[in-house]
C-alpha positions as CSV (number, residue, x, y, z in Angstrom):
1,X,-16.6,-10.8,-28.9
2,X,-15.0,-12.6,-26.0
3,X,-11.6,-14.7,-26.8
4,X,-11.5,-18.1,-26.2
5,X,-9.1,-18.1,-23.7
6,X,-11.1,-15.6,-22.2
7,X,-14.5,-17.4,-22.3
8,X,-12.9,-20.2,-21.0
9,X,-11.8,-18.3,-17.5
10,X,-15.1,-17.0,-17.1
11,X,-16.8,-20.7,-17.1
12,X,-14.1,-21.8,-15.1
13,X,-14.6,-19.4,-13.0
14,X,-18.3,-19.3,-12.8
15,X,-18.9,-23.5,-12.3
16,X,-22.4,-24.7,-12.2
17,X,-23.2,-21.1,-13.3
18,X,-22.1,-21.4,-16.4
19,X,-24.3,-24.6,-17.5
20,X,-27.5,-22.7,-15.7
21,X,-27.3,-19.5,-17.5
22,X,-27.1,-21.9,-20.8
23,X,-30.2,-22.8,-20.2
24,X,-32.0,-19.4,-19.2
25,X,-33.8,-17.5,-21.9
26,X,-33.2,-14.0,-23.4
27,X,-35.6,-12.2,-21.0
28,X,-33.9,-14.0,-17.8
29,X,-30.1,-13.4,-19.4
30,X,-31.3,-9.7,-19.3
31,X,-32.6,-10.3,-15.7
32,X,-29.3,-11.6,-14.5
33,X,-27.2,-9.1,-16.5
34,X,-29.7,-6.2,-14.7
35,X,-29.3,-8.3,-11.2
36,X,-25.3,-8.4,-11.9
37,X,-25.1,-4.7,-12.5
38,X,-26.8,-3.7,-9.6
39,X,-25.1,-5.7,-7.3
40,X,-21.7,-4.4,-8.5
41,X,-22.9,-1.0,-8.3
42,X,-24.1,-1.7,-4.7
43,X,-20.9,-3.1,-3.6
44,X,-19.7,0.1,-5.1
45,X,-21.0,2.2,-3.3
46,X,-20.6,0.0,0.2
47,X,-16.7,0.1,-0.7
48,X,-16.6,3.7,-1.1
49,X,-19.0,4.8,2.1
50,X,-16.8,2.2,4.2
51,X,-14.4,5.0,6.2
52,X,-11.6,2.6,6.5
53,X,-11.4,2.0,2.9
54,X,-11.3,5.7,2.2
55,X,-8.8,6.2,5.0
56,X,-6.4,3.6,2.6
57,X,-7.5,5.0,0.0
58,X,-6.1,8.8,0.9
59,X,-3.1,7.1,2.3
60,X,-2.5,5.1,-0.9
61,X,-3.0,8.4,-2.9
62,X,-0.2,10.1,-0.7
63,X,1.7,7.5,-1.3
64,X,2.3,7.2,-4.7
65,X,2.1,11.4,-5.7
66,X,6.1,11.0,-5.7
67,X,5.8,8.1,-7.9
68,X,3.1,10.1,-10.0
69,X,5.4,12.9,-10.5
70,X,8.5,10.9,-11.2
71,X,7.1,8.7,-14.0
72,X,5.2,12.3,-15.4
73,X,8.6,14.5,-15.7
74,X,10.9,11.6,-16.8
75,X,8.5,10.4,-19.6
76,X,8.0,14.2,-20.8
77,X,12.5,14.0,-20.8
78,X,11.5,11.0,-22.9
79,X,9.6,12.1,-25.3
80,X,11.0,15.1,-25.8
81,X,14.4,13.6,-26.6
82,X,12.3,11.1,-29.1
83,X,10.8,14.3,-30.5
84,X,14.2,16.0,-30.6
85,X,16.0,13.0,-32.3
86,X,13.3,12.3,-34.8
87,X,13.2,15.8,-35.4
88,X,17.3,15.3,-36.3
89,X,16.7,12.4,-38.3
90,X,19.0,10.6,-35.7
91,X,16.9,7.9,-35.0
């Protein structure tokens, strides 16, 4: 189920959309739901055969490996010390 505050995004978000779906059948929702897929899916794929976007994409990656690693070690030092202290009853 969709929250409120949610739903209410979505409508705004979709305009004049909104009040056709309303009116569309349970076949035709399933239609546009189908329709909506695919077309993610093909923009998908577009995205990811475009070269510049993989060219980001491997230059984003190299990036943020430092960061990666970083975050990794210093939560394990985190959550071993948790471990250690709970382990002490030194909460």
């Amino acid at each position: 189920m969709i929250s409120e505050k949610k739903l209410n995004k979505i409508v705004k978000a979709l305009g004049e959309t909104a009040k056709e779906l309303e009116t569309l059948g349970e076949v035709a929702l399933k239609e546009k739901i189908a329709h909506a897929a695919s077309s993610i899916k093909q923009a998908e794929e577009e995205l990811e055969a475009n070269p510049s976007y993989q060219e980001i994409k491997e230059n984003l990656k190299a990036l943020t490996e430092g960061m990666k690693e970083v975050r990794k070690r210093q939560s394990a030092i985190i959550h071993y010390c948790l471990h250690i202290l709970e382990g002490a009853g030194r909460e």
